[in-house]
Rosetta silent file (secondary structure, phi, psi, omega in degrees, C-alpha in Angstrom):
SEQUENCE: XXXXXXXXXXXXXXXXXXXXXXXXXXXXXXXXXXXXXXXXXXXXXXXXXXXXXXXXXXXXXXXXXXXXXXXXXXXXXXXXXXXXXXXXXXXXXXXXXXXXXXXXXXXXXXXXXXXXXXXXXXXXXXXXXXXXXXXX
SCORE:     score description
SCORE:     0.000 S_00000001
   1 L     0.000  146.905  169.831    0.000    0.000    0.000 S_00000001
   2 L  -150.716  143.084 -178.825    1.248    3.775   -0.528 S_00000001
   3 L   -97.645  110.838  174.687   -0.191    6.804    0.643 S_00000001
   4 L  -117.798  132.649  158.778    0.426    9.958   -2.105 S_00000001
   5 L   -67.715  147.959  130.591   -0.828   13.383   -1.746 S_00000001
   6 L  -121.862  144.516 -165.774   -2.494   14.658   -4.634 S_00000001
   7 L  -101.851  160.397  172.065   -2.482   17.997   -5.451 S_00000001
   8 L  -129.479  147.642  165.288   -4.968   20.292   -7.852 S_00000001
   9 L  -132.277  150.248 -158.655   -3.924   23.217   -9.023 S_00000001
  10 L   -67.300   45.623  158.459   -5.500   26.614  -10.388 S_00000001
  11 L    91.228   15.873 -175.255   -4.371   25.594  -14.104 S_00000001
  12 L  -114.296   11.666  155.714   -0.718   25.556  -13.204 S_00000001
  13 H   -13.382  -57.612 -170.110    0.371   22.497  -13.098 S_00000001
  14 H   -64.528  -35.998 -167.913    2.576   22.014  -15.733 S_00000001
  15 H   -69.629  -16.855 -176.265    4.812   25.039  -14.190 S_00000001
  16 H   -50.337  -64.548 -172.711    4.564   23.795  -10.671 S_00000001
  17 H   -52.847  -24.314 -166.184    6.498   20.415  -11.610 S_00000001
  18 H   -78.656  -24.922  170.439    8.835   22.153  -14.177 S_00000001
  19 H   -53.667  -72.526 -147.523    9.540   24.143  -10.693 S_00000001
  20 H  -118.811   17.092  148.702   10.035   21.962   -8.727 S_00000001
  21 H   -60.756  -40.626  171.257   12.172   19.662  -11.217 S_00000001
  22 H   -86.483  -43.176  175.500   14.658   22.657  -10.630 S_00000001
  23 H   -60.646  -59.593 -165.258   14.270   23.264   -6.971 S_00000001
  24 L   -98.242   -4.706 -174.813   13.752   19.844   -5.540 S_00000001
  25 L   101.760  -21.978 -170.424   15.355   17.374   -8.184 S_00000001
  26 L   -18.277  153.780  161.941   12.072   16.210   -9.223 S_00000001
  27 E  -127.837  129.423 -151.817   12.198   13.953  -11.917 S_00000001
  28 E  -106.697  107.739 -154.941    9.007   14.439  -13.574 S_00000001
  29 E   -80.807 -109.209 -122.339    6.970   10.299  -14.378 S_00000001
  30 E  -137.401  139.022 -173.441    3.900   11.337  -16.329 S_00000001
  31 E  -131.655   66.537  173.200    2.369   14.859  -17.818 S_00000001
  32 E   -98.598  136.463  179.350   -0.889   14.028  -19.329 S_00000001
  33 E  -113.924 -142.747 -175.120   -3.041   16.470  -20.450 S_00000001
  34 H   -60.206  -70.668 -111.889   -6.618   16.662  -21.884 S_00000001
  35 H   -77.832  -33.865 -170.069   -5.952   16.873  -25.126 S_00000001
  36 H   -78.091  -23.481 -172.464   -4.614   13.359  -24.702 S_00000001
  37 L   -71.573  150.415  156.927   -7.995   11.757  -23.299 S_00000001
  38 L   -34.787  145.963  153.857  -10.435    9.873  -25.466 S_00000001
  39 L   -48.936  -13.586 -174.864  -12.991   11.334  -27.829 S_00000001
  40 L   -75.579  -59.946 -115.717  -15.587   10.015  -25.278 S_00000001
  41 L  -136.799   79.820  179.862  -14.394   12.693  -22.538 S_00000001
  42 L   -60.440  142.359  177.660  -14.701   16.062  -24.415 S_00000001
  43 L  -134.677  131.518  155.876  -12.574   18.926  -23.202 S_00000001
  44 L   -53.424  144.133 -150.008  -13.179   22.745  -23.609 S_00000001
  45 L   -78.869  -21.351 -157.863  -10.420   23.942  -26.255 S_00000001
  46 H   -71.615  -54.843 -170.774   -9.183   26.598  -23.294 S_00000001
  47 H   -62.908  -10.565 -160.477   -8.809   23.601  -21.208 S_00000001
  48 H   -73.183  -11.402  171.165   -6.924   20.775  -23.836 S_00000001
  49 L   -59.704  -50.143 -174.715   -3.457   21.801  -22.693 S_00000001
  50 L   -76.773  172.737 -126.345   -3.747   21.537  -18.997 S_00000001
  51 E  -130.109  109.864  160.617   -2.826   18.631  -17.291 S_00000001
  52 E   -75.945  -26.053  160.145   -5.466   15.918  -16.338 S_00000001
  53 E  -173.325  145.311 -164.969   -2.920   13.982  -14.117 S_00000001
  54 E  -115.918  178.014  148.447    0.666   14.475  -13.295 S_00000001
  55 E  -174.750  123.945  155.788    3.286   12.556  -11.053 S_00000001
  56 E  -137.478 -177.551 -170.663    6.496   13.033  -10.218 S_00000001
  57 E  -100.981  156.368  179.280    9.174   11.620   -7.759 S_00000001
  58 E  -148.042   92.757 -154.619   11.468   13.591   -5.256 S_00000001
  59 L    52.110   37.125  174.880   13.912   11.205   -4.222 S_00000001
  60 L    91.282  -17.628 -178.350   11.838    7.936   -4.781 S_00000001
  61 E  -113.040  157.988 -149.698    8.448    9.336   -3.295 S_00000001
  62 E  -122.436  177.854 -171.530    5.948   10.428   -5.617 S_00000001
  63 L  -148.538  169.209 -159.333    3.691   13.220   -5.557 S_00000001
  64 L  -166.496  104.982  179.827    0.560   13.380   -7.737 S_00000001
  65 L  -127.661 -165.331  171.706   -1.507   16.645   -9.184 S_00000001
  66 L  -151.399 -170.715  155.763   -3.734   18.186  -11.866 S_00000001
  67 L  -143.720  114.580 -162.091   -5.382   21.218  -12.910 S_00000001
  68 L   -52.206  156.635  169.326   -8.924   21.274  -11.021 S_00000001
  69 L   -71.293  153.980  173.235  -11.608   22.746  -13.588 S_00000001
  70 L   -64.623  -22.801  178.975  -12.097   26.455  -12.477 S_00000001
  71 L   -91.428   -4.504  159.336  -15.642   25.203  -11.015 S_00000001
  72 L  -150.865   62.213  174.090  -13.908   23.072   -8.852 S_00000001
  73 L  -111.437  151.442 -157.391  -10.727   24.361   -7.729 S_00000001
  74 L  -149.180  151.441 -172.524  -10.641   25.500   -4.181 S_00000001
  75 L   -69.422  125.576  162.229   -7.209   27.344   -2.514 S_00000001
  76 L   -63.325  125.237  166.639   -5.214   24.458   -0.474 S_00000001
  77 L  -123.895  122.234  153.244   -6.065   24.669    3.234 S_00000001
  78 L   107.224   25.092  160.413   -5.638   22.334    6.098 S_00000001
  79 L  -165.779  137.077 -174.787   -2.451   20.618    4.829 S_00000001
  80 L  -105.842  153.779  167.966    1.162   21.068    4.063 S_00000001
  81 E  -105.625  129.722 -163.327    3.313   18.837    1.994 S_00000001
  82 E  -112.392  117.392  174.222    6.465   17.982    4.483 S_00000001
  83 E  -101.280  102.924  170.406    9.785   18.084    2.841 S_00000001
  84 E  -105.939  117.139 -179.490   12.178   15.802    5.176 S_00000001
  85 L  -150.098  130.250 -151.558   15.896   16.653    4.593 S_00000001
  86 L   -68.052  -16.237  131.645   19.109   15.610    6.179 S_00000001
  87 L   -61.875  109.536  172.926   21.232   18.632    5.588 S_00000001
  88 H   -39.071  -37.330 -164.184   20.648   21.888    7.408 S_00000001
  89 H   -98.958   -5.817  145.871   21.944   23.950    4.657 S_00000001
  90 H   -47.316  -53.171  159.745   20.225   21.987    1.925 S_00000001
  91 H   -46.965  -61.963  166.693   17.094   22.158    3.629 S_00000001
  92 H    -1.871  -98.293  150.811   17.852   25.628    3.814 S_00000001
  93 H     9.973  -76.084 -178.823   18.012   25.904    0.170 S_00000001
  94 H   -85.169  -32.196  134.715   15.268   24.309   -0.563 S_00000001
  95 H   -21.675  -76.445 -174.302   12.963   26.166    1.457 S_00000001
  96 H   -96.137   74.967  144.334   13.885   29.434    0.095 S_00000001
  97 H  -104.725  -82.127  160.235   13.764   28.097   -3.236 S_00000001
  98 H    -1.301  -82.377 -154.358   10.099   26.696   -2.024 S_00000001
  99 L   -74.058  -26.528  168.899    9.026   30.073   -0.818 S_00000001
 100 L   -81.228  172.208 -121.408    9.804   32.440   -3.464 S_00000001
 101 L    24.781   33.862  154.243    7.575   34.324   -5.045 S_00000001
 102 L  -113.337 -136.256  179.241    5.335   32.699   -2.523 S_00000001
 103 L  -146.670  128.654  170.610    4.756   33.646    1.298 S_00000001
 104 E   -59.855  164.147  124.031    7.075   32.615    4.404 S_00000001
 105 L   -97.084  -29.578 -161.509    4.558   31.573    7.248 S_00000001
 106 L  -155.101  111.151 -177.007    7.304   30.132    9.675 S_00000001
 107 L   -79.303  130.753  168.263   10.889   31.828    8.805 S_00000001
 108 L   -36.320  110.109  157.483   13.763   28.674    8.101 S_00000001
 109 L   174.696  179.811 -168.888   15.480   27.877   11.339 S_00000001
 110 L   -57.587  136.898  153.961   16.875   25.716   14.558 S_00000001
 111 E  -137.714  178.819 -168.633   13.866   24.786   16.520 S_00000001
 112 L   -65.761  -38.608  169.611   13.791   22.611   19.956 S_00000001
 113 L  -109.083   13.065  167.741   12.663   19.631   17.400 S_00000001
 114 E  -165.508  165.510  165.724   15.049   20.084   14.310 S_00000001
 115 E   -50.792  -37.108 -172.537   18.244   21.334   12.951 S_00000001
 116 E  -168.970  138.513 -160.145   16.059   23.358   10.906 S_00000001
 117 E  -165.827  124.773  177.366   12.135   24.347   10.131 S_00000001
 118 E   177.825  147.510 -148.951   10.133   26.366    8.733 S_00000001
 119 E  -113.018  151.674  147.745    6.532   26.334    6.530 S_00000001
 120 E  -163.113 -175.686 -171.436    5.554   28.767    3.733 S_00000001
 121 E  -104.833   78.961  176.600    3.409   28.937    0.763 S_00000001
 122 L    -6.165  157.514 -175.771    4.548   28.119   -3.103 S_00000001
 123 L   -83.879   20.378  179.414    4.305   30.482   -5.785 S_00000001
 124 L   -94.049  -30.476 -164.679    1.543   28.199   -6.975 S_00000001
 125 L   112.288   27.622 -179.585   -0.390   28.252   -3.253 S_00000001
 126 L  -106.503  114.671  158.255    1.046   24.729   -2.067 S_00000001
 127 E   -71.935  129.063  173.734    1.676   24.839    1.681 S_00000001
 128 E  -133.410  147.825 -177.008    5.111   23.255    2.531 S_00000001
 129 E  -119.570  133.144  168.549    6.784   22.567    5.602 S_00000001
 130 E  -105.131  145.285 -172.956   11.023   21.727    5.325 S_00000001
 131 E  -128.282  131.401 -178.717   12.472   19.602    8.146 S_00000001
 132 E  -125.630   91.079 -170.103   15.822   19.132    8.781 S_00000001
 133 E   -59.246  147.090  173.513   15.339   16.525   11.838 S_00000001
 134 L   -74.710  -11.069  153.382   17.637   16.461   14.600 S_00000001
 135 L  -101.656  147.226  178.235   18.245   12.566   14.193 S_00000001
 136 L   -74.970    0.000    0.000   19.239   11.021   10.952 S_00000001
């Protein structure tokens, strides 16, 4: 059994992954988009471009999006995607890679439960938290 987030995104998909192919390493598995679907499953022409399901890996674990229809895309709330990584200044890194042109929520740093920590918001709207644990 494996447990994946998936994510939807506001029609941004493709750039999220192409993002975070540069930030994080990603190696990006599968891009499909509409356009690609059967004749049975009609797509608006605005829509044949964007991406009906994505996945890519970040160090062996996968991750999984789209891009929600505009009638049912909704802002992510009430979860972060947790980036665990064994170098403080790597973590670092990758955090403020992560947050710009997004929003810090929790500024990168030592806390009582890691080397390093700290949450913000992608420029896509993806809440992330990076952990640099104090055990390996």
């Amino acid at each position: 059994m494996q447990v994946n987030p998936y994510l939807f995104y506001d029609g941004n998909c493709e750039a999220a992954f192409k993002f975070y192919e540069k930030v994080l390493g990603a190696r990006i598995e599968v891009m499909l988009r509409n356009e690609e679907a059967p004749e049975s499953m009609p797509t608006p022409p605005d829509r044949k471009k964007k991406i009906m399901h994505g996945r890519i890996s970040i160090d062996g674990e996968v991750l999984m999006a789209s891009d929600a229809p505009p009638e049912h895309f909704h802002k992510p709330q009430g979860f972060s995607v947790s980036l665990t990584v064994g170098d403080p200044a790597d973590a670092e890194r990758k955090f403020k890679a992560l947050s710009e042109g997004g929003n810090v929520n929790m500024p990168f740093g030592k806390t009582f439960f890691s080397k390093g920590f700290g949450m913000c918001l992608d420029q896509f709207g993806i809440p992330w938290m990076v952990n640099c644990p104090l055990e390996d």
